[in-house]
DSSP file (Angstrom, degrees, kcal/mol; ACC not computed):
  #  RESIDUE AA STRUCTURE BP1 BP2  ACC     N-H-->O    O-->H-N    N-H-->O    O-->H-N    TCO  KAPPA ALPHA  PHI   PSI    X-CA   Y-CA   Z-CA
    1    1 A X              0   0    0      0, 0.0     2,-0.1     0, 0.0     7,-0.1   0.000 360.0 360.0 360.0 127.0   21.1   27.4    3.9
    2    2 A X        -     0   0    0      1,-0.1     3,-0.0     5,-0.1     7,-0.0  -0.183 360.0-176.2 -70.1 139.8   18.6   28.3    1.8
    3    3 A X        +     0   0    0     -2,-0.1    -1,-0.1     5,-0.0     2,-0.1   0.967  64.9  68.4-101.7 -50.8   19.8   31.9   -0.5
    4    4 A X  S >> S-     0   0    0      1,-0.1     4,-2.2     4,-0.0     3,-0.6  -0.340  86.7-124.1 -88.3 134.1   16.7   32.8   -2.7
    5    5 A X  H 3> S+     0   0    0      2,-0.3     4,-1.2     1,-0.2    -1,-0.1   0.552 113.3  55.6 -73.5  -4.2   13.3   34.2   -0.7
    6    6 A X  H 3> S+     0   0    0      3,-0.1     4,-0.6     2,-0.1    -1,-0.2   0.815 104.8  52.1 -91.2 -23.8   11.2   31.4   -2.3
    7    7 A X  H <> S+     0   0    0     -3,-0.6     4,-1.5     2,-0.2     3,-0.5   0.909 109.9  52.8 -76.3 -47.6   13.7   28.8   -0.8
    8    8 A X  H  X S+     0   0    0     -4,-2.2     4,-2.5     1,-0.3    -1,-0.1   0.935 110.2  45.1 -12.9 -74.8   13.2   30.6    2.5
    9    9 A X  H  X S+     0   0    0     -4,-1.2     4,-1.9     1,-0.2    -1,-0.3   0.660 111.7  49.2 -67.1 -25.0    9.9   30.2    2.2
   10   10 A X  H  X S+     0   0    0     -4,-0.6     4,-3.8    -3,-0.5    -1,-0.2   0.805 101.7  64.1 -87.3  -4.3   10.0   26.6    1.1
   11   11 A X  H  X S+     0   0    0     -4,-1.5     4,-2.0     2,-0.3    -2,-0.2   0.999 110.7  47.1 -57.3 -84.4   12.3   25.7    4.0
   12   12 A X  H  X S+     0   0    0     -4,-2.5     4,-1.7     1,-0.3    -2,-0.2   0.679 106.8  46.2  22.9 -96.8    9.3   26.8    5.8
   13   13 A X  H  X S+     0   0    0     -4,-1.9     4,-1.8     1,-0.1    -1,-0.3   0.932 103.3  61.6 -73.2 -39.6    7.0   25.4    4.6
   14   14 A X  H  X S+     0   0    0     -4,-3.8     4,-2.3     2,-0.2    -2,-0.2   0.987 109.6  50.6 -40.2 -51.4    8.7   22.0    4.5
   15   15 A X  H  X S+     0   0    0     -4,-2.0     4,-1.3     2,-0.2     5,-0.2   0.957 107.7  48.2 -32.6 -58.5    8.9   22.2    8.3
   16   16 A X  H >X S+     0   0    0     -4,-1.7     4,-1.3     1,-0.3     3,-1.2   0.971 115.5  43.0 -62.2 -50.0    5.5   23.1    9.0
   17   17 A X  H 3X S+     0   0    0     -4,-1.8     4,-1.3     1,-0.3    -1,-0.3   0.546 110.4  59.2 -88.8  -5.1    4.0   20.4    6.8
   18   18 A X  H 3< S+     0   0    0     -4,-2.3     4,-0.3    -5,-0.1    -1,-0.3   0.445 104.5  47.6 -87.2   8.9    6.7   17.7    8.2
   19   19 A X  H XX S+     0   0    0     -4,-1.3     3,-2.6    -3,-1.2     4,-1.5   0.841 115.3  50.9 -94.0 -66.8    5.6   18.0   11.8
   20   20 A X  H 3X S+     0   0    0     -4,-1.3     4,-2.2     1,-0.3    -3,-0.2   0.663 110.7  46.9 -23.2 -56.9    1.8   17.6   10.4
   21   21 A X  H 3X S+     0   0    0     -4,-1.3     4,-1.3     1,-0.2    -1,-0.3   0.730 107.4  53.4 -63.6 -19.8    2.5   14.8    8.6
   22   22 A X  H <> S+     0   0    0     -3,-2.6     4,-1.6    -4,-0.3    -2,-0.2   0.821 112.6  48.8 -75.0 -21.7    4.3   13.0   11.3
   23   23 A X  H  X S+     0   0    0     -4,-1.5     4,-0.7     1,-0.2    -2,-0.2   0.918 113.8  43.6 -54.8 -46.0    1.3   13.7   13.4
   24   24 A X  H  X S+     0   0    0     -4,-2.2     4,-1.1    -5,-0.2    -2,-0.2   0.758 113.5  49.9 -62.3 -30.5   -1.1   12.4   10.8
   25   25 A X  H  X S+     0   0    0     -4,-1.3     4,-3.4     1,-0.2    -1,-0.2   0.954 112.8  48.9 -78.2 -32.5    1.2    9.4   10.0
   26   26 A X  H  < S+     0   0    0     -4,-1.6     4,-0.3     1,-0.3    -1,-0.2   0.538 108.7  57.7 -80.1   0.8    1.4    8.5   14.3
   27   27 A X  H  X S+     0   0    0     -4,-0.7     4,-1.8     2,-0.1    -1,-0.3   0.720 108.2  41.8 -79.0 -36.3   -2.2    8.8   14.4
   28   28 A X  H  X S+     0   0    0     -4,-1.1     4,-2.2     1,-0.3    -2,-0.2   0.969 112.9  52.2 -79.4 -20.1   -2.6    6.2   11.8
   29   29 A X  H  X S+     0   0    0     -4,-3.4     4,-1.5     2,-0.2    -1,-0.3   0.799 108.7  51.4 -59.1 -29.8   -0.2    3.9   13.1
   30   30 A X  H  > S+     0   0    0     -4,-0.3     4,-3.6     2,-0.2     5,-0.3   0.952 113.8  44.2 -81.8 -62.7   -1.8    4.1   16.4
   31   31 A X  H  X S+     0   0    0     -4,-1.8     4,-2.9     2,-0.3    -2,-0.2   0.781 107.1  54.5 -53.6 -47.8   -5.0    3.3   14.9
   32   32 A X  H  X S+     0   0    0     -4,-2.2     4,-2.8    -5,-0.2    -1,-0.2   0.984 112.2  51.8 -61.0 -73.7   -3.7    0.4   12.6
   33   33 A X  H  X S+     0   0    0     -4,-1.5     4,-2.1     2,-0.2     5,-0.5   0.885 108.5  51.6 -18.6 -51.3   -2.2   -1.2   16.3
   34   34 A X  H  X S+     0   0    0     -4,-3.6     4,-2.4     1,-0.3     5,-0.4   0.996 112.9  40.8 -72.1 -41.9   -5.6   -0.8   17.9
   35   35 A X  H  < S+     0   0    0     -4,-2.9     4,-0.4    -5,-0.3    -1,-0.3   0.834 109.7  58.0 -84.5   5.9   -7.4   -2.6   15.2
   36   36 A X  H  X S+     0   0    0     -4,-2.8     4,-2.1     2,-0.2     5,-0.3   0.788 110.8  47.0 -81.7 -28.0   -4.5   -5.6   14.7
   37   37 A X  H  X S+     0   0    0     -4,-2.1     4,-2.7     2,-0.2     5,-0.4   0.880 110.6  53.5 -71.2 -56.0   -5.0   -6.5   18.8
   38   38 A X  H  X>S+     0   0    0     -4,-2.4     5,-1.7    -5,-0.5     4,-0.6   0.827 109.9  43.6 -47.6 -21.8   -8.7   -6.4   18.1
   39   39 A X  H >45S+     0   0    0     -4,-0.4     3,-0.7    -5,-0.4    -1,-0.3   0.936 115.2  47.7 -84.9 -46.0   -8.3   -8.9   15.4
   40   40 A X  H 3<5S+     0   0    0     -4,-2.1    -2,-0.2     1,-0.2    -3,-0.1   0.903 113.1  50.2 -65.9 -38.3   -5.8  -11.2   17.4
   41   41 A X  H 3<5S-     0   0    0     -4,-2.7    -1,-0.2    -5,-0.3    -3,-0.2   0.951 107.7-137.8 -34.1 -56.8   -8.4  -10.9   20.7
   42   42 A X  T <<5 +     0   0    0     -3,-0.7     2,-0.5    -4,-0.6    -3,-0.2   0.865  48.3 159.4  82.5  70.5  -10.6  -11.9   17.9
   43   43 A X     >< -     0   0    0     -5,-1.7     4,-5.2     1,-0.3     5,-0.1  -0.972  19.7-172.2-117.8 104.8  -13.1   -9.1   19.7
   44   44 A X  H >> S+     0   0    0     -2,-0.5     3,-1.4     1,-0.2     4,-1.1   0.916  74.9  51.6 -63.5 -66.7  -15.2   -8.6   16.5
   45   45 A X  H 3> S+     0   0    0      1,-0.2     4,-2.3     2,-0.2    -1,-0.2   0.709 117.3  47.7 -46.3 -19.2  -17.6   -5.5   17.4
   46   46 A X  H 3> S+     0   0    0      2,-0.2     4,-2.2     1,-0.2    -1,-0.2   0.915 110.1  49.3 -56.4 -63.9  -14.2   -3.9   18.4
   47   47 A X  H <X S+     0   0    0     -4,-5.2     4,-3.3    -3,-1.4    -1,-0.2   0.815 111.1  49.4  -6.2 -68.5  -12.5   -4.8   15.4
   48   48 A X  H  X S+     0   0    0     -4,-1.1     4,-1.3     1,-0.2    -2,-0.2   0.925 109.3  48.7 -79.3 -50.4  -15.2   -3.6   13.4
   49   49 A X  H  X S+     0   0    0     -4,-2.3     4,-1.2     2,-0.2    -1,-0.2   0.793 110.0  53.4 -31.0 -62.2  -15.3   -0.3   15.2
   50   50 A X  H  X S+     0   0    0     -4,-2.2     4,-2.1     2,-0.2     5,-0.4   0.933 112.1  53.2 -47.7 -51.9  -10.9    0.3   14.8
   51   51 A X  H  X S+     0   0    0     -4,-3.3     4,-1.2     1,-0.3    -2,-0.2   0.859 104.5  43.1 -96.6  -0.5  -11.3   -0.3   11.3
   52   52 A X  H  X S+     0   0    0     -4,-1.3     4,-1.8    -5,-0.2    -1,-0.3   0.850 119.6  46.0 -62.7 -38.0  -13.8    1.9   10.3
   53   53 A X  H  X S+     0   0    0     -4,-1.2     4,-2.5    -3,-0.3    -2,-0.2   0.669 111.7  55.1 -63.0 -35.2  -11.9    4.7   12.6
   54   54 A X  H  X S+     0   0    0     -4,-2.1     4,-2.1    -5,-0.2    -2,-0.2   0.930 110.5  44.9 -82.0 -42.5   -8.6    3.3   10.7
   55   55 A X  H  X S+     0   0    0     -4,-1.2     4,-3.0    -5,-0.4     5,-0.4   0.959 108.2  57.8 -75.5 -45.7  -10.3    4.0    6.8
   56   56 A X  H  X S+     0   0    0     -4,-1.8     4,-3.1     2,-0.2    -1,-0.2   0.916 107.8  39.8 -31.1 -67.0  -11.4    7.2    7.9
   57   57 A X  H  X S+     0   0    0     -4,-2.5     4,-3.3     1,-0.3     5,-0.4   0.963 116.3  61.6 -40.0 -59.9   -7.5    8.5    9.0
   58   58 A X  H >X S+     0   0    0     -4,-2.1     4,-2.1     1,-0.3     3,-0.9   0.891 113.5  32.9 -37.5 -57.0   -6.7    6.5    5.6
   59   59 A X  H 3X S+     0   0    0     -4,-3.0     4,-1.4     1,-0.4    -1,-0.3   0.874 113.5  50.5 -73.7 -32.2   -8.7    8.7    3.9
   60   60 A X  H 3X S+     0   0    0     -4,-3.1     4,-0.6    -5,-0.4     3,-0.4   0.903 111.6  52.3 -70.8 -34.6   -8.6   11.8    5.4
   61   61 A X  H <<>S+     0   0    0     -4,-3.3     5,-2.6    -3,-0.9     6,-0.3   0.893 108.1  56.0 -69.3 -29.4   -4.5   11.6    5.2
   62   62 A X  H ><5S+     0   0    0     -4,-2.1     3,-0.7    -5,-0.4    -1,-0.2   0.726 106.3  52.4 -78.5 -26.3   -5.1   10.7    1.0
   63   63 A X  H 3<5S+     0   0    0     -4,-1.4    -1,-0.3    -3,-0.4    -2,-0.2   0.489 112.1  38.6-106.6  10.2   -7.0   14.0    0.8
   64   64 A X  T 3<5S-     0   0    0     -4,-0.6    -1,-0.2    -3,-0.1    -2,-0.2   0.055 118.2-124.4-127.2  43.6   -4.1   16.4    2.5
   65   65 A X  T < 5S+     0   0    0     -3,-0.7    -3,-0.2     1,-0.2     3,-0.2   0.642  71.3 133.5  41.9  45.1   -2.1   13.9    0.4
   66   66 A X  S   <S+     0   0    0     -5,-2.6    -1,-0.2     1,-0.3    -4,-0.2   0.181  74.6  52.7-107.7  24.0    0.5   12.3    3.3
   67   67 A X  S    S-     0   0    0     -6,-0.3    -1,-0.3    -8,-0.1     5,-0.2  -0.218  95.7-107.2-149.4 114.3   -0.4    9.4    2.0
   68   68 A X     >  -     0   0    0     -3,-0.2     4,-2.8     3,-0.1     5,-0.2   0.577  23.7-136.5   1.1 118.8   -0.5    7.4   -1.5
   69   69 A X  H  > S+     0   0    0      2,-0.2     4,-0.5     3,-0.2    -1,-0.1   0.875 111.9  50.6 -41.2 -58.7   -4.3    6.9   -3.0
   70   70 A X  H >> S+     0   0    0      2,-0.2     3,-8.0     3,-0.1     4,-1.2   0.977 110.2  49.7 -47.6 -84.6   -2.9    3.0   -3.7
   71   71 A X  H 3> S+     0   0    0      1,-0.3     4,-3.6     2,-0.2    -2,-0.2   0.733 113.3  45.1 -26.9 -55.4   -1.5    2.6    0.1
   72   72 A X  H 3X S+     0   0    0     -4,-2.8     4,-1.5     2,-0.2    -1,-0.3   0.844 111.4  53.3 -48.6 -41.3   -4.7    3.8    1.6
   73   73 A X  H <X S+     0   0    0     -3,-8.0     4,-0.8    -4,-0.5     5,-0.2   0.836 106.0  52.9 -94.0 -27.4   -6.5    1.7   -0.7
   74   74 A X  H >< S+     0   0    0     -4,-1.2     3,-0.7     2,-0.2     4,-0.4   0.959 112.5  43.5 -34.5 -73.1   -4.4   -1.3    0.4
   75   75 A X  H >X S+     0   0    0     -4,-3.6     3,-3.3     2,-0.2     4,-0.9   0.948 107.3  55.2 -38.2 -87.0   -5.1   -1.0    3.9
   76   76 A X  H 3X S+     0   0    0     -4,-1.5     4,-3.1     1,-0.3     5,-0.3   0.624 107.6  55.1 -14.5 -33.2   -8.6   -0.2    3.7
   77   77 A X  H << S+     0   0    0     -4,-0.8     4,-0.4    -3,-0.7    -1,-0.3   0.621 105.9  49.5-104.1 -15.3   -8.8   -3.5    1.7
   78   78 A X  H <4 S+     0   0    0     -3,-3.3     5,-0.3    -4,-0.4    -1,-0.2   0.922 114.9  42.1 -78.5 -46.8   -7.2   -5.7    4.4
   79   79 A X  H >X S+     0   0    0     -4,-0.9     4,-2.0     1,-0.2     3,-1.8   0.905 117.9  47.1 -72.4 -26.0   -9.3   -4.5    7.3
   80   80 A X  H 3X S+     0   0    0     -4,-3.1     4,-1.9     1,-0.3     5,-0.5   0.835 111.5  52.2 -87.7  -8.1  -12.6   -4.6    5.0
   81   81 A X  H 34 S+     0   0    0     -4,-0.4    -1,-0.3    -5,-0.3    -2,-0.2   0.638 111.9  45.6 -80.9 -10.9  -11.4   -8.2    3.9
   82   82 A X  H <4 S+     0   0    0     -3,-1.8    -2,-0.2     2,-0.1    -3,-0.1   0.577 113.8  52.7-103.2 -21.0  -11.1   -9.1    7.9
   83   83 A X  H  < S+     0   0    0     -4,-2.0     4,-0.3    -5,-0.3     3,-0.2   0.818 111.9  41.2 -69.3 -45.4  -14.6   -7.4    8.3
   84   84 A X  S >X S+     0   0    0     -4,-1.9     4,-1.5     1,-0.2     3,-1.0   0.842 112.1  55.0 -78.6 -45.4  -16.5   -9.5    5.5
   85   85 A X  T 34 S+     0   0    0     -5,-0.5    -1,-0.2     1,-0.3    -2,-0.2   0.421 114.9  35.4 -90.5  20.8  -15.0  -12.6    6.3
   86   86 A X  T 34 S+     0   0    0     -2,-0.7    -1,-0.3    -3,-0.2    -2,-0.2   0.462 112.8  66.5-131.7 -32.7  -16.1  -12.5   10.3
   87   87 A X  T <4        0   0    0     -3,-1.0    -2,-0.2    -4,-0.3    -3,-0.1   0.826 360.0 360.0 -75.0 -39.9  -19.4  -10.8    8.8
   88   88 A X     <        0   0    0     -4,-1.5    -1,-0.2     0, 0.0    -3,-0.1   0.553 360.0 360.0 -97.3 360.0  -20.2  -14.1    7.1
């Protein structure tokens, strides 16, 4: 149990910002899922559509920082690497 009123308050605040980030994380997961059927269908415009939807989340989670700059940029760089190569 937290003794000090800034530990209170960071108790708190850890809460609040771990239900947010578990939302944010089960959104991207969801989202990652949609566009990995869409590749095995092998339904491009569908595809193409989940992973643009999928970099967005990436990105938007990398600027309220629930997830790593690198990670994001990992992902991003698989779907845009399944995206050019169907593109060509």
């Amino acid at each position: 149990m937290a003794n000090t009123k800034s530990a209170i308050k960071a108790a708190r605040k850890a809460a609040r910002l771990t239900t947010r980030n578990r939302g944010v994380k089960t959104t991207i997961k969801t989202l990652r899922k949609k566009f990995d059927a869409a590749v095995v269908a092998k339904d491009i415009p569908t595809a193409k559509t989940a992973g643009a939807s999928y970099a967005s989340a990436m990105d938007k989670a990398i600027k309220s920082g629930v997830v790593h700059r690198n990670a994001a940029s990992r992902a991003k760089a698989h779907v845009a690497k399944y995206v050019l190569a169907k593109q060509a």
